[in-house]
Backbone as a printed PyTorch tensor [residue, N CA C, xyz], in Angstrom:
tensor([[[152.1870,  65.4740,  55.8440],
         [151.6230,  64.6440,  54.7820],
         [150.7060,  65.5190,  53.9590]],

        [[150.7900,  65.3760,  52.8410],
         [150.1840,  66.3990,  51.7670],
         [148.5720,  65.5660,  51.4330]],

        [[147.5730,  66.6040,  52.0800],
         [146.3310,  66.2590,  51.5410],
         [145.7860,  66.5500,  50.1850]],

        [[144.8360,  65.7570,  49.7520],
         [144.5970,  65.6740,  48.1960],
         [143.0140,  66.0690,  48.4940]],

        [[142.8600,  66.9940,  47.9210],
         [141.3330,  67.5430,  47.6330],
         [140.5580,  67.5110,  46.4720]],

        [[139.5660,  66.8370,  46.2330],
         [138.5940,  66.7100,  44.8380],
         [138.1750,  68.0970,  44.5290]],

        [[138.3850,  68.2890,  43.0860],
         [138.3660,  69.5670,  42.4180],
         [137.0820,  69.2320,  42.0480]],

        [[135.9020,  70.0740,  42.4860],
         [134.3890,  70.2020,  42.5680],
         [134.1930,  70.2740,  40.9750]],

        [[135.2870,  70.8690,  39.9070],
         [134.7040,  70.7520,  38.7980],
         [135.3130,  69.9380,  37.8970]],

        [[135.7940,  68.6150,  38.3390],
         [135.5960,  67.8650,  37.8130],
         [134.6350,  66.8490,  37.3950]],

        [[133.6430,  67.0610,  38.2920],
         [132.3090,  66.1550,  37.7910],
         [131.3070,  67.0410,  37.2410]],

        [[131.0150,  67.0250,  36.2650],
         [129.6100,  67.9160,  35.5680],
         [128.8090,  68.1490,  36.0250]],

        [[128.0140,  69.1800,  36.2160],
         [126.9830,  69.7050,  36.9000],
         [125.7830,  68.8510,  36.0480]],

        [[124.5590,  68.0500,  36.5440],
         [123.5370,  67.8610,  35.5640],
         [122.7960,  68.9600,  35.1230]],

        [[121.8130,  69.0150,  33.4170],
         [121.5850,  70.0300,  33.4500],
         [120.2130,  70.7510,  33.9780]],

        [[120.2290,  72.4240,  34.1550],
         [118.9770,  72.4100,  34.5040],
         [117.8940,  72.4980,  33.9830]],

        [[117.8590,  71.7920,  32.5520],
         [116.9980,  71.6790,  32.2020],
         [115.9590,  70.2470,  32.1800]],

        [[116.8470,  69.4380,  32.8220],
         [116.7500,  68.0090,  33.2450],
         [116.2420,  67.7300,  34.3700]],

        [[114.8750,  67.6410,  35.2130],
         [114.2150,  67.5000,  36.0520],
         [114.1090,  66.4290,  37.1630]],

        [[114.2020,  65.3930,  37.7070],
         [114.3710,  64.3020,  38.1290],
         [112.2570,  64.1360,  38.5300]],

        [[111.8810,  63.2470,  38.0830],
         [110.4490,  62.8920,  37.9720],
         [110.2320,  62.6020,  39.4600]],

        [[108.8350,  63.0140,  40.1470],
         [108.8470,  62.7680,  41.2700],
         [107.8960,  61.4390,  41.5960]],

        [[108.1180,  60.8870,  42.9390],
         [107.3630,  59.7440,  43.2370],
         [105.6090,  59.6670,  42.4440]],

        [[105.1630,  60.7010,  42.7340],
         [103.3610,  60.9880,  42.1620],
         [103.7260,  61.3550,  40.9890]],

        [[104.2600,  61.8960,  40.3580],
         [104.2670,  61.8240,  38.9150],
         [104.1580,  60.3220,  37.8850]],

        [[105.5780,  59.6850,  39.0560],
         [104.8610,  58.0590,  38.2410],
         [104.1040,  57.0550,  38.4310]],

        [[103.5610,  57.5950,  39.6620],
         [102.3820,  56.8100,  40.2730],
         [101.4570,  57.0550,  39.1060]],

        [[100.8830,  58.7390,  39.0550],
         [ 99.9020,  59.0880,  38.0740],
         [100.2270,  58.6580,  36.6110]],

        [[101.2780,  58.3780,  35.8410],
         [101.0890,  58.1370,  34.8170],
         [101.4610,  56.1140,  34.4060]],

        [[101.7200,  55.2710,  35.4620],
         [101.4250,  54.0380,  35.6250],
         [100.2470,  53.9210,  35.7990]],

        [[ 99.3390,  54.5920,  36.2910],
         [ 97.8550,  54.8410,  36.6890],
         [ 97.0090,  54.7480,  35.3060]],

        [[ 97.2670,  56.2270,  35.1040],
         [ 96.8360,  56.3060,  33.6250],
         [ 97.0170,  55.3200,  32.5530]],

        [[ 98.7550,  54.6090,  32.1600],
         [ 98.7830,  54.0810,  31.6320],
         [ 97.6980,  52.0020,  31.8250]],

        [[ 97.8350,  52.0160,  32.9270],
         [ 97.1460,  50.4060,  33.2910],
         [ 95.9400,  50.5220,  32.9210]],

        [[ 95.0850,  51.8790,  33.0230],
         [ 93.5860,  52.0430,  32.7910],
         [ 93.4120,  51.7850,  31.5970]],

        [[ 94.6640,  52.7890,  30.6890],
         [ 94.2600,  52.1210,  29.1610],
         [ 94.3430,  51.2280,  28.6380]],

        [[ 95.0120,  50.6460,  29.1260],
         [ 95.7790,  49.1650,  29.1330],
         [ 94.0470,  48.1950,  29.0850]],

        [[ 93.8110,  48.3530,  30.1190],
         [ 92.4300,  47.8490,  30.6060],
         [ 90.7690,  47.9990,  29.7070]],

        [[ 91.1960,  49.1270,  29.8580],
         [ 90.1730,  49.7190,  28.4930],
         [ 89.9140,  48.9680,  27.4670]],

        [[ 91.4800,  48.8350,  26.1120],
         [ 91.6140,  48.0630,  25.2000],
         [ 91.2340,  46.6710,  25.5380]],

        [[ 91.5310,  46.7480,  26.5450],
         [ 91.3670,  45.1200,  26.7070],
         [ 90.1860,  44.4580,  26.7020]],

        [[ 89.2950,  45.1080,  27.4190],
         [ 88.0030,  45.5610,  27.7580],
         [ 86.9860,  45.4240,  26.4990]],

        [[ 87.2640,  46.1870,  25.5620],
         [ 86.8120,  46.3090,  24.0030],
         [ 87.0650,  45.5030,  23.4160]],

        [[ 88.2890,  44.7570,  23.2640],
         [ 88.9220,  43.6150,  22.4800],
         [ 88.2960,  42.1900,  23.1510]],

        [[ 87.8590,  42.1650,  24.0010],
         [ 86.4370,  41.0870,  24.7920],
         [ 85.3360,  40.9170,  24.2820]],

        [[ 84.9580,  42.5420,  24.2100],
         [ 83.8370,  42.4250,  23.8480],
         [ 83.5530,  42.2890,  22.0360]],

        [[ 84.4920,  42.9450,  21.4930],
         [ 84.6430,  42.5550,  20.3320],
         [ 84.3330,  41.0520,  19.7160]],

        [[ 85.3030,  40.3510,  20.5750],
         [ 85.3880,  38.8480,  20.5120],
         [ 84.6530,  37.6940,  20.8530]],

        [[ 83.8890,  38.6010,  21.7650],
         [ 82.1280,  37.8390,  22.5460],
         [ 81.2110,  38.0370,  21.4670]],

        [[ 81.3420,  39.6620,  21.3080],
         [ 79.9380,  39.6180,  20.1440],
         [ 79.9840,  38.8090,  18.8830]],

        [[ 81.6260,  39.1200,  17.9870],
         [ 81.7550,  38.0490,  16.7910],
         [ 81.4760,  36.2810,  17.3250]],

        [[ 81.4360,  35.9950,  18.2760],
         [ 81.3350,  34.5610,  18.6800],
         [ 79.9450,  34.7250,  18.9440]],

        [[ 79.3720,  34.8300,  19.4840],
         [ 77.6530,  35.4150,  19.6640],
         [ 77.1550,  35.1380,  18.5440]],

        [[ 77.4360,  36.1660,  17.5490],
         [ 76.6740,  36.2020,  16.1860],
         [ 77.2500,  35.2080,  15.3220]],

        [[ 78.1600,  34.7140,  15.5360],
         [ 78.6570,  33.1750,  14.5280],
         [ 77.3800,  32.0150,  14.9860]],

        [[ 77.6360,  32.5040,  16.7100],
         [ 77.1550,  30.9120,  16.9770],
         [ 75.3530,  31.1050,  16.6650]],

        [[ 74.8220,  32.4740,  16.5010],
         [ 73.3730,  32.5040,  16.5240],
         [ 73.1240,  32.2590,  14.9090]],

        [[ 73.9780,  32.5980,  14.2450],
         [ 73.8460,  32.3520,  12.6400],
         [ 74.1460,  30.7010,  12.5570]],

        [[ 75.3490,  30.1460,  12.8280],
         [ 75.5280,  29.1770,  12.7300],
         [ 73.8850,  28.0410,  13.4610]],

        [[ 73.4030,  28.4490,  14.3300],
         [ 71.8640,  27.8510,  15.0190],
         [ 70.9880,  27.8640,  14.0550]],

        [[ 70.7370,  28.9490,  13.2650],
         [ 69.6650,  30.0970,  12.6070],
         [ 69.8990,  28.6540,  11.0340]],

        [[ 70.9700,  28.2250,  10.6500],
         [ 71.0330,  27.8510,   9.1170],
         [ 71.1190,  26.1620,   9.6500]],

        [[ 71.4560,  26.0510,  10.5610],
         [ 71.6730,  24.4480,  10.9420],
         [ 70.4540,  23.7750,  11.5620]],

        [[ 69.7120,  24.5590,  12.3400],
         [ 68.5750,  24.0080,  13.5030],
         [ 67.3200,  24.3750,  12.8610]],

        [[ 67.1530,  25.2540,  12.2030],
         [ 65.8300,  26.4370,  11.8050],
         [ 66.0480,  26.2820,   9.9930]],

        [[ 65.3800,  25.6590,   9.2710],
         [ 65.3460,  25.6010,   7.8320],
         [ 64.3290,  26.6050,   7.1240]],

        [[ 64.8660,  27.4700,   6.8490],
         [ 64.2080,  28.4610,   5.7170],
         [ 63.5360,  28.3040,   4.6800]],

        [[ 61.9390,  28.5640,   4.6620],
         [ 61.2420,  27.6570,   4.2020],
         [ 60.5370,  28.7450,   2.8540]],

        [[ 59.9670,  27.7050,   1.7790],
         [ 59.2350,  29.0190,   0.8210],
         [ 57.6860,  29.6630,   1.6530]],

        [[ 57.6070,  30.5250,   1.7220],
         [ 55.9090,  30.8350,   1.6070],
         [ 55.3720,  29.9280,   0.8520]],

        [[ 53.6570,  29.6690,   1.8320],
         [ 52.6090,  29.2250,   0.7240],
         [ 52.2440,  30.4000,   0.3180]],

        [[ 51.2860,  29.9530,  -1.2910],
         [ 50.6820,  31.1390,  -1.7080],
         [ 49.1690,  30.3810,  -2.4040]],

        [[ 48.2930,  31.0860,  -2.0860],
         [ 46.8500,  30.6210,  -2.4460],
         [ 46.2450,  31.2390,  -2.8070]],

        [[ 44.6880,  31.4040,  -3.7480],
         [ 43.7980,  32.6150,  -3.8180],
         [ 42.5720,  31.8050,  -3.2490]],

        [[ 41.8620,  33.4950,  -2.6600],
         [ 40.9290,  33.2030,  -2.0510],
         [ 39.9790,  33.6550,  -2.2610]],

        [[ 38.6450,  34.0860,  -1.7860],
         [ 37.6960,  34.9110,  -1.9400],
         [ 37.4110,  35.3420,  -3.1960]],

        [[ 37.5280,  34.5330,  -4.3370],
         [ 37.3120,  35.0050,  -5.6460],
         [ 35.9120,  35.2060,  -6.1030]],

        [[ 35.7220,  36.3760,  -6.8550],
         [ 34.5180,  37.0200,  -7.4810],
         [ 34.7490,  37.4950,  -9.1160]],

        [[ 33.5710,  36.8440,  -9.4170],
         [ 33.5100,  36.9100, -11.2490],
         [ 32.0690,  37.6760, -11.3550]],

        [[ 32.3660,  38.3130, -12.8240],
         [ 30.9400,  38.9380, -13.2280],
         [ 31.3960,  38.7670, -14.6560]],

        [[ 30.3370,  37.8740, -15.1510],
         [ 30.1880,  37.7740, -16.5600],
         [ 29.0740,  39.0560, -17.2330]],

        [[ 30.0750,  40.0090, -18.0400],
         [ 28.8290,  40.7730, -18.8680],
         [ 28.3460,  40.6390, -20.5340]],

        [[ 28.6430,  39.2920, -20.2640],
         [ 27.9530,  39.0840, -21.4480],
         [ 28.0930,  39.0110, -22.7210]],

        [[ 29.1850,  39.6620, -22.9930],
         [ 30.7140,  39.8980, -24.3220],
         [ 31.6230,  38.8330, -24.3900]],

        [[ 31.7030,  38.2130, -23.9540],
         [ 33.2090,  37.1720, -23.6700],
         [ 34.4260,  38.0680, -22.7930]],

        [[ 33.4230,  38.6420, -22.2960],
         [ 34.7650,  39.0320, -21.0650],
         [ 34.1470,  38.7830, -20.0850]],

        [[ 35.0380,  38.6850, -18.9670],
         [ 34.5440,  38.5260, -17.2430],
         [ 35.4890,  39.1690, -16.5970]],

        [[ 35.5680,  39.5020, -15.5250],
         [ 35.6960,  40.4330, -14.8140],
         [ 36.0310,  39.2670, -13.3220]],

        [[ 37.1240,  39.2660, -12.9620],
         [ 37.7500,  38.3230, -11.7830],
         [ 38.3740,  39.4070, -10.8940]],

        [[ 38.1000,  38.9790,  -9.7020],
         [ 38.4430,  39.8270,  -8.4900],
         [ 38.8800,  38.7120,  -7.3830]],

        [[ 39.8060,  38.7480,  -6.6770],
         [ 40.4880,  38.0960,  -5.7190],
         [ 41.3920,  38.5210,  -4.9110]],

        [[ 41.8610,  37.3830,  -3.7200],
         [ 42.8600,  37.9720,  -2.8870],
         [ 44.0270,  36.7760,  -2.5500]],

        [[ 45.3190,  37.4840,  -2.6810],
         [ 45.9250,  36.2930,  -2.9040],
         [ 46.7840,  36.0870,  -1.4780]],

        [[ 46.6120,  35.0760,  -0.4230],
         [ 47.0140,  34.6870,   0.3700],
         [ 48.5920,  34.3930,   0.5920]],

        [[ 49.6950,  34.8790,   0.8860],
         [ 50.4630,  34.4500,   1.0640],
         [ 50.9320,  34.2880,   2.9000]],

        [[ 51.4300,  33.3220,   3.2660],
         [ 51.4030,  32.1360,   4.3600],
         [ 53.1060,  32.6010,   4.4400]],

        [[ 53.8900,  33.2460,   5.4750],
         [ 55.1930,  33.2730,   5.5820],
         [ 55.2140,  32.4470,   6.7600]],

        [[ 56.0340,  31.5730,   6.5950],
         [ 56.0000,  30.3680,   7.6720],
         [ 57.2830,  30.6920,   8.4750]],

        [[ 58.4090,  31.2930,   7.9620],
         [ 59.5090,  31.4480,   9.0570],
         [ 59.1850,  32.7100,   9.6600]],

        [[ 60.6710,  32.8200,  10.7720],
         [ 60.8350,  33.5630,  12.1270],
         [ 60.8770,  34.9460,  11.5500]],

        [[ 61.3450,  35.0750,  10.1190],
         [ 61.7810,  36.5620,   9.6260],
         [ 61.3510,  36.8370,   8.9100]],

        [[ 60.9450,  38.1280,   8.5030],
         [ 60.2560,  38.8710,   7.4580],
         [ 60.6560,  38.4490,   6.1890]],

        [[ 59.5020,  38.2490,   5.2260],
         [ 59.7380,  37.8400,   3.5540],
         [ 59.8980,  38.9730,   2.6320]],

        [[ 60.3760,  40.1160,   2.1370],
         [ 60.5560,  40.7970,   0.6820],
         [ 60.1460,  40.1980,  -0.3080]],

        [[ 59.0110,  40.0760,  -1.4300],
         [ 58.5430,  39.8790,  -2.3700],
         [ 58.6840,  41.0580,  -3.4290]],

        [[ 59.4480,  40.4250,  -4.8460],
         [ 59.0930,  41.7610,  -6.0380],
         [ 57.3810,  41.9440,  -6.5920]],

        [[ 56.9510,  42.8030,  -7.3510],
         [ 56.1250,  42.7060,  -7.7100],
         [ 56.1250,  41.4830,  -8.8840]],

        [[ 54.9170,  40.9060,  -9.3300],
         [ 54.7180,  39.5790, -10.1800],
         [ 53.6890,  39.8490, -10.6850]],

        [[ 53.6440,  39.0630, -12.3440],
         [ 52.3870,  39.6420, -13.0330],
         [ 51.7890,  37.7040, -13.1010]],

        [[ 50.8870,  37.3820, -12.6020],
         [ 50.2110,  36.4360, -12.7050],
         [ 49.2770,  36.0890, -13.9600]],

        [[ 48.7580,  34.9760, -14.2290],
         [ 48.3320,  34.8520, -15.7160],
         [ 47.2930,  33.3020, -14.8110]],

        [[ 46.5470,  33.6790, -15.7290],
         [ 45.2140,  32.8550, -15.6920],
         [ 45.1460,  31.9940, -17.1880]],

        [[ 45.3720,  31.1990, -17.2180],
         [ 45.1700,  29.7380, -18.0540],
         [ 43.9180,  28.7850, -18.6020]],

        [[ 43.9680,  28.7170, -20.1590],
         [ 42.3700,  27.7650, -20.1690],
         [ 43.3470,  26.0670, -20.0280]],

        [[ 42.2020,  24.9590, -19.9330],
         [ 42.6990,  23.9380, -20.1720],
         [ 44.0370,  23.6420, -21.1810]],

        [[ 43.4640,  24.2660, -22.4880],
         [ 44.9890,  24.2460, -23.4320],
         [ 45.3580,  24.6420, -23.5020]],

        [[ 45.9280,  25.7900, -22.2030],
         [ 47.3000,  26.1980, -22.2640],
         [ 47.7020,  27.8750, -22.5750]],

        [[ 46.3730,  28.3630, -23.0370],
         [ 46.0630,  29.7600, -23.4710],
         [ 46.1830,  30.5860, -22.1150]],

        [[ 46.8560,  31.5570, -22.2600],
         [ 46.5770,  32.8890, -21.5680],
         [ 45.5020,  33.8360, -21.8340]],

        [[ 44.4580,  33.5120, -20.9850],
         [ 43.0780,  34.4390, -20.9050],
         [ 42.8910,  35.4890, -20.2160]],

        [[ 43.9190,  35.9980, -19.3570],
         [ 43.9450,  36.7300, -18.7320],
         [ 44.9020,  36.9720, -17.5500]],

        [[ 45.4470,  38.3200, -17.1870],
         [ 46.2800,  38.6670, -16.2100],
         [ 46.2120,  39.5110, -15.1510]],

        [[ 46.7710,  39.2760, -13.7550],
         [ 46.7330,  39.9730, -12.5680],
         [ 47.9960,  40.6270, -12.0830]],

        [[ 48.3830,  41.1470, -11.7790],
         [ 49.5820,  42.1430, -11.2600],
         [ 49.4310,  41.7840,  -9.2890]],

        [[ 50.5390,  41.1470,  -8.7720],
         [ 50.3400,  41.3180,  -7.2990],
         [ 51.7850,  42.4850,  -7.1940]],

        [[ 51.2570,  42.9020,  -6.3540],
         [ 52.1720,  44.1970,  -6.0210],
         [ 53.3160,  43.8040,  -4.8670]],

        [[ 54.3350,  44.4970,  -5.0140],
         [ 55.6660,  43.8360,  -4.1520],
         [ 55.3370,  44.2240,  -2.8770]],

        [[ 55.6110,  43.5620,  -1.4340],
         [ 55.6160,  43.8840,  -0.4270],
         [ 56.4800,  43.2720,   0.6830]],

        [[ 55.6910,  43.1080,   1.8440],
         [ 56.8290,  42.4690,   2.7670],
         [ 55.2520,  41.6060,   3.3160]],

        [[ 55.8230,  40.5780,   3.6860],
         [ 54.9570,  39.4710,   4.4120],
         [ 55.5090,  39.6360,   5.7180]],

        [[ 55.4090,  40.0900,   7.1720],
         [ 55.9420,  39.7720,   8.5140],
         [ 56.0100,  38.0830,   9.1000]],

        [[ 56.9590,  38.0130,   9.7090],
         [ 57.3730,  36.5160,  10.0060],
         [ 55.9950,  35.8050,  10.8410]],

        [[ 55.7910,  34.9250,  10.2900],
         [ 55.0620,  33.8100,  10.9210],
         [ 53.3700,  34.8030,  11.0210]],

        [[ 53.2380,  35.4990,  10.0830],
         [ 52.0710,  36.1730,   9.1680],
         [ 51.5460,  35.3100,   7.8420]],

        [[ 50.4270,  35.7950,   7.5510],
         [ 49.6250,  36.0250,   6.4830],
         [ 49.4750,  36.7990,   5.4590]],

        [[ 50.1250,  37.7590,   4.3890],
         [ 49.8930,  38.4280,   3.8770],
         [ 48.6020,  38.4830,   3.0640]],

        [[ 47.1950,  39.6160,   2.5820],
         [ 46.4420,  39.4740,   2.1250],
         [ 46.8240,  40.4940,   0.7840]],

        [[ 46.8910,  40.2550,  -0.6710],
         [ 47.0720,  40.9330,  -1.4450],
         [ 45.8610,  40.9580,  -2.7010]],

        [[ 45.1080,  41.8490,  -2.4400],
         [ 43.9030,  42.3060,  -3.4970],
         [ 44.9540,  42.4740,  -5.1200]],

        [[ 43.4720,  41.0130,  -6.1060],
         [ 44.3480,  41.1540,  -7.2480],
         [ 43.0440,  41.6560,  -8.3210]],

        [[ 43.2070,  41.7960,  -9.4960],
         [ 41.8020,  42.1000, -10.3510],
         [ 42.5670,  41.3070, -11.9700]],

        [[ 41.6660,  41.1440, -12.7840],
         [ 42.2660,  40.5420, -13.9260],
         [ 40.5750,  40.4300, -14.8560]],

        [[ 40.8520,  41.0080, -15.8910],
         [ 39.9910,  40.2510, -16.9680],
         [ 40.4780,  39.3090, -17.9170]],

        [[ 39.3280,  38.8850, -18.0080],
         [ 39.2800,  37.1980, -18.4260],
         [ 38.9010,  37.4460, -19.7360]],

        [[ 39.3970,  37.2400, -20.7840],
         [ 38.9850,  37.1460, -22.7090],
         [ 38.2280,  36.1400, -22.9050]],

        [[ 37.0800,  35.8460, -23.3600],
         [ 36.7460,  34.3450, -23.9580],
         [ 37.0760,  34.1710, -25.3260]],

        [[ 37.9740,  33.9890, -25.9500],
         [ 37.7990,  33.8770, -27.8390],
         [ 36.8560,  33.0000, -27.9040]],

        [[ 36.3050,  32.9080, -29.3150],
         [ 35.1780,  32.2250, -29.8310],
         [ 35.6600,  31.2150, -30.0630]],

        [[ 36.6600,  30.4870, -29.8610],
         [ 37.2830,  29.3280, -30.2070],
         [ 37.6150,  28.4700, -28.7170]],

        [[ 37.4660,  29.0510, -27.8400],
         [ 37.5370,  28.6580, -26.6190],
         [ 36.4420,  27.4070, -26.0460]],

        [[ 36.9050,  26.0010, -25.5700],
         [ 36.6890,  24.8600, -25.7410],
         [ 36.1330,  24.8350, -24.2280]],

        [[ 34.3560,  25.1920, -24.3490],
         [ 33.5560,  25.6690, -22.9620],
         [ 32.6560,  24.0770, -22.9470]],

        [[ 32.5330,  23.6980, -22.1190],
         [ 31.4530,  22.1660, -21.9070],
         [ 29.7790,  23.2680, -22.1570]],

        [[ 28.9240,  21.7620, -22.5390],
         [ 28.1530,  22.4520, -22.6980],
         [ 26.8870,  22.9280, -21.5830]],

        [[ 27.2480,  22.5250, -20.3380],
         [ 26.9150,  23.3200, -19.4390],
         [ 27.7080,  24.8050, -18.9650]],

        [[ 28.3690,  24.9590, -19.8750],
         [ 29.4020,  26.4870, -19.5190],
         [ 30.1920,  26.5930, -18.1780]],

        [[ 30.5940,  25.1380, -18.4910],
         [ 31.8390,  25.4700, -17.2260],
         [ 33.0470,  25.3220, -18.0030]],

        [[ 33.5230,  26.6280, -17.6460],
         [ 35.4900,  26.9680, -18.2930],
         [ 35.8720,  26.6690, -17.2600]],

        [[ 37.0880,  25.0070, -17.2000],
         [ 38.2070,  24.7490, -16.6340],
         [ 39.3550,  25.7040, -16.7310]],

        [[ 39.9850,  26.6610, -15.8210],
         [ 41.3290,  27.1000, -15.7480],
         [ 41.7090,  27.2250, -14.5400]],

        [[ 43.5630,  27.4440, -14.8830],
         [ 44.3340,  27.6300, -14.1620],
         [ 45.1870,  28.7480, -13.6730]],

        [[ 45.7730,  29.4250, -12.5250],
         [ 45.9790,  30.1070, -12.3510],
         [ 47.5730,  30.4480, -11.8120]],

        [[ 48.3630,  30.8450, -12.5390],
         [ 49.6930,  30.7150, -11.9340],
         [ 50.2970,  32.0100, -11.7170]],

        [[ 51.4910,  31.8640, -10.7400],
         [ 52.3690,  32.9310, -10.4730],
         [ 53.5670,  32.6310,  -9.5270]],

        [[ 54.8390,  33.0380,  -9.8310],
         [ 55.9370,  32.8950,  -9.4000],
         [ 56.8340,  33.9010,  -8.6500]],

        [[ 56.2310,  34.1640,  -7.3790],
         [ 56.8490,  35.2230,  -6.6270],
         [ 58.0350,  34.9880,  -6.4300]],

        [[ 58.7510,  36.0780,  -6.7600],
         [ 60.3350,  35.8280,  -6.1750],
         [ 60.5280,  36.8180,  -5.1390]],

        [[ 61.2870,  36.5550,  -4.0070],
         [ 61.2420,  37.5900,  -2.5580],
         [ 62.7650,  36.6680,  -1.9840]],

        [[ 63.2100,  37.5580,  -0.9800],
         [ 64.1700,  37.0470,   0.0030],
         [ 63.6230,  37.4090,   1.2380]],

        [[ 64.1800,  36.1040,   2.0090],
         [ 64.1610,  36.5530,   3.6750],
         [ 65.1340,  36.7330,   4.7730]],

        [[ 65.0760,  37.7620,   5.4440],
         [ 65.8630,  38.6530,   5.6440],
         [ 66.2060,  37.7090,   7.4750]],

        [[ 67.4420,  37.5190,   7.5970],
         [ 67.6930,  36.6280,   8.4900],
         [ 68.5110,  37.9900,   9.2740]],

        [[ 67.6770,  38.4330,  10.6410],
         [ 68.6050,  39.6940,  11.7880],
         [ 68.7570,  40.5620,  10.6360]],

        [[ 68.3190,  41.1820,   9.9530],
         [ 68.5050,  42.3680,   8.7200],
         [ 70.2600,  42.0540,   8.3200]],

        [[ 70.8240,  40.4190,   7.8480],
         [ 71.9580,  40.8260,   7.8060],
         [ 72.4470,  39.8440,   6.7990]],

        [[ 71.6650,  38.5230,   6.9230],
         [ 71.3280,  37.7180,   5.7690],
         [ 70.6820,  37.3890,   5.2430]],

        [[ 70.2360,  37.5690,   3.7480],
         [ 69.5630,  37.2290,   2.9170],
         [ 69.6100,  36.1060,   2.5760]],

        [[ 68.0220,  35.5880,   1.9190],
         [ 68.3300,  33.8970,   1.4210],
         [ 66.8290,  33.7050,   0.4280]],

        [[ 67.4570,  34.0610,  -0.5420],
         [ 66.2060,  33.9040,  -2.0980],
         [ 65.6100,  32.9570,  -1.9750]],

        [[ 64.1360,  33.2060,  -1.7740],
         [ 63.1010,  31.9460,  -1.8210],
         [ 62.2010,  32.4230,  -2.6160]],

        [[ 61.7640,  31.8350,  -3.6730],
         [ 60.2500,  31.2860,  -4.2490],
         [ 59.2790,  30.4540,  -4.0440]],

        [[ 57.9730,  31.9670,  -4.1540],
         [ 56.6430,  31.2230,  -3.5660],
         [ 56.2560,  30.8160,  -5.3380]],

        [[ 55.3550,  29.9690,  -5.3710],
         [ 54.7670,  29.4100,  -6.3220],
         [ 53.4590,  29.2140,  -6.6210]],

        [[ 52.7290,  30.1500,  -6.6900],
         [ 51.0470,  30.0500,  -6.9450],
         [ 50.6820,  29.2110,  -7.6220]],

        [[ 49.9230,  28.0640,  -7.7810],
         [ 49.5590,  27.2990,  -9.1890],
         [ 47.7520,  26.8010,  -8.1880]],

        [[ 46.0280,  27.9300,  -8.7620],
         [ 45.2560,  26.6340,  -8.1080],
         [ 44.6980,  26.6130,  -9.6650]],

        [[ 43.9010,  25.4030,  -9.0700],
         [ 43.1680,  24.6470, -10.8720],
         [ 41.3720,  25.7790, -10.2740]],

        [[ 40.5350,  25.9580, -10.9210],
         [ 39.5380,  26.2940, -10.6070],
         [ 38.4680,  25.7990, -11.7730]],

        [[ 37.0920,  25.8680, -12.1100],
         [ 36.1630,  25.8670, -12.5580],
         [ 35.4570,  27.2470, -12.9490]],

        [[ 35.1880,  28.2990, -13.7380],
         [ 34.3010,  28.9900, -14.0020],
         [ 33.0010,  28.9090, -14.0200]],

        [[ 31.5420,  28.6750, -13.6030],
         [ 30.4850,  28.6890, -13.8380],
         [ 30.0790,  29.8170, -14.2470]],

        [[ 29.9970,  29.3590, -15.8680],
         [ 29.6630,  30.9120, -16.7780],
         [ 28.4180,  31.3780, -16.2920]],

        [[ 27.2770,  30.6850, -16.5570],
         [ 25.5820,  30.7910, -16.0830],
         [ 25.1820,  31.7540, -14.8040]],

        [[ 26.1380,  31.0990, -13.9140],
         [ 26.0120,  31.7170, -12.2460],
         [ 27.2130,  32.4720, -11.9900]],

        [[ 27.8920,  32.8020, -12.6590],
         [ 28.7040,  33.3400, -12.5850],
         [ 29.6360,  33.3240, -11.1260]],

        [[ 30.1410,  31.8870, -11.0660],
         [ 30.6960,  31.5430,  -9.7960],
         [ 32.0550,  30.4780, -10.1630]],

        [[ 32.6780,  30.1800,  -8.9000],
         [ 33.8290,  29.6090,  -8.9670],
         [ 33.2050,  27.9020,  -8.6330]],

        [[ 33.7580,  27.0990,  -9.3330],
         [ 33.7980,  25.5570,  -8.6750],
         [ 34.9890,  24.9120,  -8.3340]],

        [[ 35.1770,  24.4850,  -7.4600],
         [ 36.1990,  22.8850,  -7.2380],
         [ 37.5890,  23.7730,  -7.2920]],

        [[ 37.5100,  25.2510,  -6.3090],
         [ 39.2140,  25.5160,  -6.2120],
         [ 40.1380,  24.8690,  -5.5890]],

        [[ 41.4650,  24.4700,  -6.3230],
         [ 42.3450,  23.4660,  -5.4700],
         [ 43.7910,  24.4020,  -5.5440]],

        [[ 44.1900,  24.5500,  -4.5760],
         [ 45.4400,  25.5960,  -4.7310],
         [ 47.1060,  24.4530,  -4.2510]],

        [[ 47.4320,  24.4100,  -4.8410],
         [ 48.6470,  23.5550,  -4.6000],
         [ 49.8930,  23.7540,  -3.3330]]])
């Protein structure tokens, strides 16, 4: 009986440049690969915690907590009449930041008022920052004009008024802003004679 023998080159040799990967080779790079896997994942959490974090602390911050204007007042005021129809006003102007976050104020030029309406004189407050749930104290100076037409009682008390319109934002986590105006307006009394203030009412 005639035996049949497989001719060895009929099946292709694989080549040798073709390696067969060993057991630890794909251990180590399933390894490697799950870590990164993990990693991303890891980041993409935290990503998604912090944007939910800061929604929900902003969303608290504008819904629960109302952003309020500064008061603004003057205080400690000092006059010297020399005798010309000018005077000489010195003060400090109080501003009151009532919220959690720091206030930004521009600089503002303030104006001093007679009964009818005249501008007698002006103060410059200088721009700054008020700290949250502070006091700011801001030193102002201004001379005062008397024209000769100026409508004085005849005990020499000049009724005026004193206004100014700070404009500032407050700075919510250094990330939102929210434009508020303070509003200076007090009524005062001049006592020309004694050269003193009467009956300040600051609004």
């Amino acid at each position: 009986m005639a035996t049949y023998q497989k001719d060895p080159q009929s099946y292709p040799l694989a080549p040798s440049s073709v390696m067969p990967r060993s057991d630890a080779e794909l251990a180590t790079n399933n390894f490697q690969y799950s870590n990164n896997l993990r990693r991303k994942n890891r980041i993409r959490s935290i990503l998604l915690f912090t944007i939910f974090l800061t929604g929900i602390i902003l969303l608290f911050s504008f819904t629960f907590v109302r952003i309020k204007s500064p008061k603004v007042r003057l205080e400690n005021i000092r006059i010297s009449n020399d005798g010309d129809g000018r005077i000489n006003f010195s003060a400090q102007v109080f501003m009151r930041n009532r919220n959690f976050w720091r206030y930004d104020y521009d600089t503002t030029v303030g104006t001093i008022n007679s009964a009818g309406g005249n501008t007698i004189g002006q103060f410059i407050i200088s721009g700054g920052e008020a700290r949250r749930r502070s006091t700011e104290k801001i030193y102002v100076m201004a001379n005062i004009n008397l024209p000769s037409r100026l409508n004085i009682s005849n005990s020499g008390i000049l009724p005026v008024i004193s206004k100014a319109k700070i404009r500032g934002k407050v700075k919510v986590f250094r990330v939102f802003r929210s434009k508020k105006t303070a509003d200076l307006s007090c009524t005062m009394s001049i006592n020309l004679p004694i050269s003193a203030i009467q009956d300040l009412d600051c609004q």
